[in-house]
Every structure is written in C-alpha cells, then in structure tokens.
C-alpha positions as CSV (number, residue, x, y, z in Angstrom):
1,X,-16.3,-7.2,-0.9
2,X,-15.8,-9.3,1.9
3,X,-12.0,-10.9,0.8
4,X,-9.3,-8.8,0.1
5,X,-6.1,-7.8,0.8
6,X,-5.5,-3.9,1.4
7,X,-1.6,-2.7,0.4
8,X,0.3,0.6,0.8
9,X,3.6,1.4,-0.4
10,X,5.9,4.3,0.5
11,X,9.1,4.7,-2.1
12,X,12.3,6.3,-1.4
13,X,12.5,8.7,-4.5
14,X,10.5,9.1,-7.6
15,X,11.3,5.8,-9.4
16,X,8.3,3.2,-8.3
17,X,10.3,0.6,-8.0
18,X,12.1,2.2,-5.0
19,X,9.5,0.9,-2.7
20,X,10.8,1.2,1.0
21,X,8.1,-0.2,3.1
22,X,5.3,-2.0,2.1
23,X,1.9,-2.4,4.5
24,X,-0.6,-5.2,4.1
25,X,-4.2,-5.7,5.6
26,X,-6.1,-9.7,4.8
27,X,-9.6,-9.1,5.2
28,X,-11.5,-12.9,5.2
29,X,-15.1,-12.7,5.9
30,X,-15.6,-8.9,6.1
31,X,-12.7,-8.7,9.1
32,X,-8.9,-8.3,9.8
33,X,-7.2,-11.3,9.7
34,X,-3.8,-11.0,9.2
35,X,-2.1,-7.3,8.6
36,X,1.6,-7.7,7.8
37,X,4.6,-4.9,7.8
38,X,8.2,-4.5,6.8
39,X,10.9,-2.0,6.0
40,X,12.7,-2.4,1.9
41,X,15.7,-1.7,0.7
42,X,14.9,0.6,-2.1
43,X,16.5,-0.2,-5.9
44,X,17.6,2.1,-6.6
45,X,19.0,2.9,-2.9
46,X,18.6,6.7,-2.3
47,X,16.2,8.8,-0.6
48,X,15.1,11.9,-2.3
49,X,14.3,15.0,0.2
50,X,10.5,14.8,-0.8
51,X,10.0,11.2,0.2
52,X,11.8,11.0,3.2
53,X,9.5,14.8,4.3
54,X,6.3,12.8,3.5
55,X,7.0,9.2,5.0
56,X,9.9,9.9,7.4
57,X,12.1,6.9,6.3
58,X,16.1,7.6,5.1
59,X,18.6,4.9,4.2
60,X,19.8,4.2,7.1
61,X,16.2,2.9,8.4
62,X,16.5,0.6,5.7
63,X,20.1,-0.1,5.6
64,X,20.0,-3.5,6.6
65,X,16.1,-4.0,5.6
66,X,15.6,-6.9,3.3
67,X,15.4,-6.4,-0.4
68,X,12.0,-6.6,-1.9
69,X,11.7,-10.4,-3.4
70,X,12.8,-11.6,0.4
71,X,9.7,-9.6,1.6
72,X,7.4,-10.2,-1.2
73,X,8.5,-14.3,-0.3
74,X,6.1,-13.6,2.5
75,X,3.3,-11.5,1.4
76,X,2.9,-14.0,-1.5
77,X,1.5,-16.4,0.3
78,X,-0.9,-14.2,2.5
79,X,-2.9,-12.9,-0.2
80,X,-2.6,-16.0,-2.6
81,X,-6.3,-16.0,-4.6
82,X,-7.1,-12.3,-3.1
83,X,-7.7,-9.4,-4.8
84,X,-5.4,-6.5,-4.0
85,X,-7.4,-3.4,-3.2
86,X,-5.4,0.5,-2.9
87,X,-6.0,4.0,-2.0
88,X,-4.8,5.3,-5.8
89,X,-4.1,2.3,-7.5
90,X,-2.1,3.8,-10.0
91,X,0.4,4.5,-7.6
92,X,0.4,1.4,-5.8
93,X,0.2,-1.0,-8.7
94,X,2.6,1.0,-10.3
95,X,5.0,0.0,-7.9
96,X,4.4,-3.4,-7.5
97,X,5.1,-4.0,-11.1
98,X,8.0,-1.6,-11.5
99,X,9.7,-3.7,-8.3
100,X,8.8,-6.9,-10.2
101,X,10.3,-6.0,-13.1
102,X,13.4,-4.5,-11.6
103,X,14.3,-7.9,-9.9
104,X,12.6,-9.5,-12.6
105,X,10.1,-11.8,-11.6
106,X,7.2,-12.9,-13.1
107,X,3.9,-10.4,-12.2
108,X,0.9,-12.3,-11.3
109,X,-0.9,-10.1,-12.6
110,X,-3.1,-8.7,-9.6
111,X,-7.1,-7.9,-9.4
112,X,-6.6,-4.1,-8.3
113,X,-9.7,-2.0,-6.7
114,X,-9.5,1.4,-6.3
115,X,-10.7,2.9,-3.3
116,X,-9.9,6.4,-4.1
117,X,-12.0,5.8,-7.4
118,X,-15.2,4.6,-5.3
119,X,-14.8,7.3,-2.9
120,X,-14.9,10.0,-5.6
121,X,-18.1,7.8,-7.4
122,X,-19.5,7.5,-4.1
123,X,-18.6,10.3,-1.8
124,X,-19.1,13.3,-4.2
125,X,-19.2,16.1,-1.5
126,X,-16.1,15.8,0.1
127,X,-13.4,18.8,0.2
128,X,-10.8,16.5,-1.4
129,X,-10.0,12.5,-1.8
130,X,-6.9,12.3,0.3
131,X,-6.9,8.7,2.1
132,X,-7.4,10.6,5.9
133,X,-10.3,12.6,4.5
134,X,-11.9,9.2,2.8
135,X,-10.8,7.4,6.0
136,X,-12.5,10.0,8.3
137,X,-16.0,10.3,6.2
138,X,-15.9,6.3,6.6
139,X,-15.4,6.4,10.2
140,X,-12.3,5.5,10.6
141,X,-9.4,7.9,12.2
142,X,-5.8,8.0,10.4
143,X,-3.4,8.9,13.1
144,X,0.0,7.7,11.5
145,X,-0.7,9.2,7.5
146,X,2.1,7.7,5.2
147,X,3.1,4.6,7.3
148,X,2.6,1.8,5.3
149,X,0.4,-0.5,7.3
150,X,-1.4,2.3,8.9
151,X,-2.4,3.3,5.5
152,X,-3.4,-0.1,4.4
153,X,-5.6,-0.3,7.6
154,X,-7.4,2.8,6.1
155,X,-7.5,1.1,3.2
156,X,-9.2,-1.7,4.5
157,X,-11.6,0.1,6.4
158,X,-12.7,2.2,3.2
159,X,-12.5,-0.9,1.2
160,X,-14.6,-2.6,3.4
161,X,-17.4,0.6,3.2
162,X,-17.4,1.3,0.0
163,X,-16.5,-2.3,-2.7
C-alpha cells in the first residue's frame, strides 16, 4: 500500500466517543507527506484515572482544545479518497464513529486496514502484538507510546511494511 492515511486516537474515559487527541500520518507514494496533531475536548468531558495513567492527558490539557467536528474540519480534507489504516482497528474506528454520531454527522464510511491484524498473520513469533513490539520487529523505534501522532507514525511505518 503505497496511499494511506495512518490515525491514532487516545480517549479520555471508556466511552469512544471521548476522543481527546487524535494523530494523523498521509503517506502518498510510499512516504510521509503530511502528519497532522491536535488536542479534543472530550464528549463526554471527564477523564477517568486509567486513561489519563496510559496517555498522560487530563482536562485541563484540553480545556480550551477544540471540539472534535472543528478538528475533524481539518483532517477531512487531508485524507479525502485515502484509506484509513490503525493499529487495532476496532478501537480506532470505533471511535471515529462513536464521535460522529455523538455530534451527529454523517460517517463517510472509511476503508479501515488493520495493522495489528497483519502483524499477527504475518509476524507469528512475536512475544505479543503491542504497537512498540510490531513497531520494533519492523524497524522502527516507539519512543513516545500513547501520543497520538507518535503512534500513528508507528502506524505508518508498520503499514507501510506489512499492507
């Protein structure tokens, strides 16, 4: 796969429409082209303890962040006729639909790959699937695990091994 558009999310507490940062990585032709970050104001707007230990964000990080269809506004157009590619898709997508129906807007109904799916199909030795261990057996060194565009760069990197 040489176009794509690698996306992370980190939420804010167990609903996945909570999405409180979102990361983005445009691969054209095989190499970065665009990579694209910002900070959400979760709906619903809490933090849970669990969350906030794994990414590191609280409310007042995104206090004053925009809300997601200001952000999305952006991103739409970056990865217009892409296909959206994720390290668990089910998580990712998940969100991305729960956040589009919560401000309800119409889903465009995304191509999703799954690059924790082709790592498992193609990678069958490794101790576990976890995106720095897939990241790491692909070459590629994760040093800031659960920030959004960080993990999207993984992403990429896997995506661009593996699909």
């Amino acid at each position: 796969m040489q176009n794509f558009a690698a996306i992370d999310f980190e939420t804010a507490n167990s609903e996945r429409s909570s999405v409180c940062s979102v990361g983005v990585v445009v691969v054209r032709d095989g190499e970065i082209a665009h990579s694209f970050y910002s900070l959400i104001q979760p709906e619903p707007n809490y933090y849970n303890y669990w969350c906030s230990r794994v990414h590191g964000l609280c409310r007042a990080d995104t206090e004053t962040a925009p809300v997601f269809p200001d952000v999305w506004a952006e991103i739409a157009p970056l990865i217009a006729g892409l296909p959206l590619v994720a390290h668990n898709k089910a998580f990712d997508e998940g969100c991305l639909k729960a956040v589009f129906r919560v401000y309800q807007l119409d889903y465009p109904d995304y191509e999703f790959y799954d690059t924790l799916k082709a790592a498992r199909k193609q990678l069958p030795t490794l101790p576990n699937y976890q995106l720095h261990t897939v990241a790491a057996a692909c070459g590629y060194r994760l040093q800031r695990h659960h920030h959004a565009l960080a993990d999207a760069e993984a992403c990429a990197w896997i995506a661009r091994e593996l699909l």
